[in-house]
N, C-alpha and C positions, 0 to 999 in steps of 0.2 A: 590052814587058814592064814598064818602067817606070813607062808610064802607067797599066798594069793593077794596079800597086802602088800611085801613087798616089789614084785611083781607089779602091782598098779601104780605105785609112787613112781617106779624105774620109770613107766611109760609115759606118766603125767610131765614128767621133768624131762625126759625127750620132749616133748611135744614144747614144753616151754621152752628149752634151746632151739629149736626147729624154730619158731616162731621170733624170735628175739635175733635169729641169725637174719630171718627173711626180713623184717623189719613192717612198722604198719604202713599198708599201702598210701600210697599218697591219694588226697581226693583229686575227683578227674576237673580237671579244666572248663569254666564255663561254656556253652558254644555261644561266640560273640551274635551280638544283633545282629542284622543286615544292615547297612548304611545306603542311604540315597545320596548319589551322588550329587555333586554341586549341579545346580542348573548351567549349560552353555552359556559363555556370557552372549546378551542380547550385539542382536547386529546391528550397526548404525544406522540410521536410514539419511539417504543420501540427497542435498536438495540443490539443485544447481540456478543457475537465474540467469537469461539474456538480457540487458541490457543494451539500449538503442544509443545511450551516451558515454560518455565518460564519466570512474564514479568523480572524478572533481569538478564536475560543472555546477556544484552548490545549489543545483537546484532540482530535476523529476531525476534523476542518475542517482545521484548523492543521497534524496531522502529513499528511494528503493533500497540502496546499499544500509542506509543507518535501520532498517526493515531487517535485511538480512543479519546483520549484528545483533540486531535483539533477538532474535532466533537462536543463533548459537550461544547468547546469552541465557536465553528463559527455556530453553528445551535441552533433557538430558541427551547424550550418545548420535547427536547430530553432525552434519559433515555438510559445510555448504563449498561452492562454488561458483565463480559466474566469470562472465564473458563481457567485457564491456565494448563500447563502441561497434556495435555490430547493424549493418546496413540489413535495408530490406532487402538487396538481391541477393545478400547470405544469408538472412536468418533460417530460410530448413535447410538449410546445408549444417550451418552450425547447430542447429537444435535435433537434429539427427545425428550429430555424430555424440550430443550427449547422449541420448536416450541409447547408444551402442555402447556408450559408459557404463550402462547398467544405474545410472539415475533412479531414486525412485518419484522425482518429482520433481518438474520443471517449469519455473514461472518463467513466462516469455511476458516483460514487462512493458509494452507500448502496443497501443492500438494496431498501428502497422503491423505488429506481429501475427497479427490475427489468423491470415489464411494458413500462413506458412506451419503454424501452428496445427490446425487442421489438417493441414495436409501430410503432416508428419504422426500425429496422433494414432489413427487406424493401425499402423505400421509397427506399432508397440503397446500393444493392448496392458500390458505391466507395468507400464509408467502412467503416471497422472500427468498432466498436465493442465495448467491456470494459465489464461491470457488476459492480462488488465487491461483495462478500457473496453473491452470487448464484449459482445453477446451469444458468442457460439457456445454451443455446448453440445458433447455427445458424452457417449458409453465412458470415456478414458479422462473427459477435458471439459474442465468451466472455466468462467468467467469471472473475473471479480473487477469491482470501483467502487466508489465514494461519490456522493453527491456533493461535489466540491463547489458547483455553484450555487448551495448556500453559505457557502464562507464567502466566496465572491462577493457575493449580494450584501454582506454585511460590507466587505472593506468598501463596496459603493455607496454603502450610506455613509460613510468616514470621508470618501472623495467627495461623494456632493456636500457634506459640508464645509468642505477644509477648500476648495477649488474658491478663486477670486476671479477667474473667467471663464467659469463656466464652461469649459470645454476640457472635455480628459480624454486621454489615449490610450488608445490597446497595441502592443506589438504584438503581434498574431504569427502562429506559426504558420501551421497546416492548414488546408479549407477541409478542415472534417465537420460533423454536427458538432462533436462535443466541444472544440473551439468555440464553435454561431453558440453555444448555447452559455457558455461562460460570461463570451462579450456581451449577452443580451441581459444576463443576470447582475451584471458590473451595471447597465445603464438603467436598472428597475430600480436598482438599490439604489443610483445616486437620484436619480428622477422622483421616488418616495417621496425625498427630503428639499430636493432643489429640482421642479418639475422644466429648467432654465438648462440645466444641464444638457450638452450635448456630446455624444464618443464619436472620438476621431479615429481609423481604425487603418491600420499598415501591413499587410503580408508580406512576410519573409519567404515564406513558404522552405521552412528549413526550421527542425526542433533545436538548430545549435548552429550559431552565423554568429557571432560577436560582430561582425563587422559588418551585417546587415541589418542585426538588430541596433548597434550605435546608431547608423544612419536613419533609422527608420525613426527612434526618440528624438534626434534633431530635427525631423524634417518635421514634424508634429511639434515639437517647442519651436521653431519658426513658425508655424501658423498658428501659435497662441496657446496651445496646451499648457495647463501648469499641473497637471497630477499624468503620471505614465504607472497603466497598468500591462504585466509583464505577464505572456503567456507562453514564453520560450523555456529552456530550461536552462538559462544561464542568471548571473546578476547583472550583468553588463547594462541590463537598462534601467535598474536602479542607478548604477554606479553615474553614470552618464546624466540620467537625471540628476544627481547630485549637481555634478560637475555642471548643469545649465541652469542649479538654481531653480527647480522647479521639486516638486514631490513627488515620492514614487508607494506604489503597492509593492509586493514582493510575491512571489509565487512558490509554491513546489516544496523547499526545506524553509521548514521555521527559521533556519537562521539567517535565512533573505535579508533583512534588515540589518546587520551585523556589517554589510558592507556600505551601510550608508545612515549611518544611526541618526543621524540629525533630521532628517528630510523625508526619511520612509514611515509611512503612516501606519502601517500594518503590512502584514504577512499570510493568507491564506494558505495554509501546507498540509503536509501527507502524514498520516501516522502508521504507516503500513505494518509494524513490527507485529503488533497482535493479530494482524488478519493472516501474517504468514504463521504463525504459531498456532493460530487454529488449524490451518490448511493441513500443516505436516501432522500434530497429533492425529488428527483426524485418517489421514493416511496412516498410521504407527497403528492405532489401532482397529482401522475396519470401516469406520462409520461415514468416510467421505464421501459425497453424491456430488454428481455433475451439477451445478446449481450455475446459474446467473446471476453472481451476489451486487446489490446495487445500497452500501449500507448509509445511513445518513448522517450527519453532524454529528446528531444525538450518540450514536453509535461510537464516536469518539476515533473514526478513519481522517476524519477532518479537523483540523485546527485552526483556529484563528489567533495569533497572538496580538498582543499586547500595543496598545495602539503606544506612537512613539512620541514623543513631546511636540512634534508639529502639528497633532492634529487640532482641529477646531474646536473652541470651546463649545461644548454642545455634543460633540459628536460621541463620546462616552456613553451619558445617557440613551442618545437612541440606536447606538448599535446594542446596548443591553438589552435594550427592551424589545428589538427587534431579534435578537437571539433569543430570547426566553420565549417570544411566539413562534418561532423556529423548532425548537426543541421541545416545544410543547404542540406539534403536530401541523402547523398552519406551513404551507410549503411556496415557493417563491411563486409561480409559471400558474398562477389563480385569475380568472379574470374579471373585471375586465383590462385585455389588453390588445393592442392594436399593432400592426406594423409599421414599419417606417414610411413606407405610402399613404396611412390613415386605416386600414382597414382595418377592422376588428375580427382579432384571428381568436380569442380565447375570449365569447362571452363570459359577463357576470355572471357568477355561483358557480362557472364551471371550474377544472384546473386540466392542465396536462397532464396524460398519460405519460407512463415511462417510456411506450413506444413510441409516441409524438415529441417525447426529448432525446431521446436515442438516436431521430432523425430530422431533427432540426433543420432549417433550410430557408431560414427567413430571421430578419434583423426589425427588432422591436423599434416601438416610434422612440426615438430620439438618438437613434446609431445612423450619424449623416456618410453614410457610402451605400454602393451596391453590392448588393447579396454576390457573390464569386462563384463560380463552378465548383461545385464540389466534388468530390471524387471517395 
């Protein structure tokens, strides 16, 4: 019995050196999570812009470009580019060779641009493209503008009352409608208030002539003009009207008036920044459709600034009050209204369609010239 005890103690006490040699196992190692990996960073999307000017013409070049800065301001991972001074017989040469850029979106910024635009469109179904001033639209390509002559029609209630001879001038670019339709909306507005008022009206036929638009504000302050409305894209006919002592509107960039502070009555301009920031999200995420956007004052595309220390006493109040029935739905081209020959083209109670301003083609009564060929 004793040895069968000792015996057991000998093997117990093996067993505990055996174990004390091998040591306690260690515990096993968690198995790690799975990790998802970081998302791709996103890809920029790319916006390029044709431009018909240069952007320092201070005026439709200039406010497009201060458009495209707010975009790279107010939208994340964006990449813009653009093209300035580019002629109609290059634009789809040039707007083809972006969209071979791999663009994903290309505003072709002047009316002129229109066809070229279209006809480059088809040919890149993965690019969007937006042509201003415009009405085409397909699968790939819209339209976007502003109803700018309601801003017009205000600085012409400021001209018919600030004017001491009744007679105001238009530097005119292009013979397009949406010119006929500006100059018409300049002389409702001064005519409202001063029904004595008559427009005096000069073709450059050119978006950028400094030296055709000078000549064209003198030859109009020789025949008695004292307010010059500017539909070019320069300031030169501000500045010029300065320099004859007469008053000027300003067009295009708000800051029109900045080159002639004393004499310039106001400013009708462009706020293009947020209509491109819709365009591009819009594109970024999916929801973009081919539309013909035609947006109005209220919408905040158009600006009117701040009338400037020439203007007539009086004339504050009823550009107010003429903007608050503006923006509260009453629209300019309501009639009745007549042409420059006497006829009544826009009975009472009716108003103009978009498409009868779209293609304008006649000069309301008190714009003293003949209607031009348009093209």
């Amino acid at each position: 019995m004793s040895r069968r005890i000792s015996i057991l103690i000998v093997a117990v006490m093996g067993l505990a050196l055996l174990l004390a040699a091998c040591g306690t196992p260690a515990p096993a190692e968690p198995t790690p999570e799975p990790t998802t990996p970081p998302p791709a960073p996103e890809e920029p999307i790319k916006a390029a812009f044709v431009y018909v000017g240069p952007i320092g013409d201070h005026g439709w070049t200039y406010a497009h470009d201060q458009g495209r800065l707010y975009l790279e301001e107010n939208v994340e991972n964006v990449e813009t580019t653009y093209l300035e001074s580019v002629s109609d017989v290059d634009a789809e040469a040039r707007i083809r060779d972006l969209a071979e850029q791999g663009y994903d979106v290309i505003f072709t910024t002047s009316f002129s641009f229109r066809d070229a635009t279209a006809a480059v469109a088809p040919d890149y179904p993965d690019v969007i493209f937006e042509n201003c001033s415009g009405f085409l639209t397909a699968d790939n390509m819209g339209s976007y503008f502003g109803r700018m002559y309601q801003g017009k029609y205000l600085a012409g209630i400021v001209a018919g009352l600030t004017t001491q001879s009744n007679k105001i001038g238009y530097v005119a670019p292009i013979t397009i409608p949406e010119v006929i339709r500006l100059i018409n909306a300049v002389t409702l507005g001064a005519r409202s208030v001063n029904p004595d008022v008559e427009m005096y009206v000069v073709w450059i036929g050119n978006w950028f002539d400094p030296p055709a638009e000078t000549a064209a504000v003198n030859s109009m302050v020789d025949a008695g003009v004292d307010v010059i409305f500017t539909g070019t894209d320069t300031t030169f006919p501000v500045v010029t009207a300065t320099e004859r002592d007469v008053w000027s509107v300003g067009y295009d960039s708000c800051e029109s008036c900045d080159a002639a502070p004393e004499m310039c009555l106001t400013t009708p301009c462009w706020n293009w920044g947020p209509t491109y920031v819709e365009v591009v999200e819009a594109v970024r995420d999916g929801t973009w459709a081919p539309e013909a956007t035609y947006d109005a004052m209220a919408d905040g595309i158009v600006i009117v600034t701040e009338l400037g220390p020439a203007a007539a006493e009086g004339a504050q109040a009823a550009f107010d009050a003429a903007k608050a029935a503006i923006e509260g739905g009453q629209d300019v081209f309501c009639g009745p209204i007549s042409d420059n020959d006497g006829e009544i083209r826009v009975a009472e109670g009716e108003c103009m369609t978009d498409m009868d301003l779209l293609g304008f083609n006649w000069y309301v009564e008190g714009v003293a010239a003949e209607m031009p060929e348009l093209f």
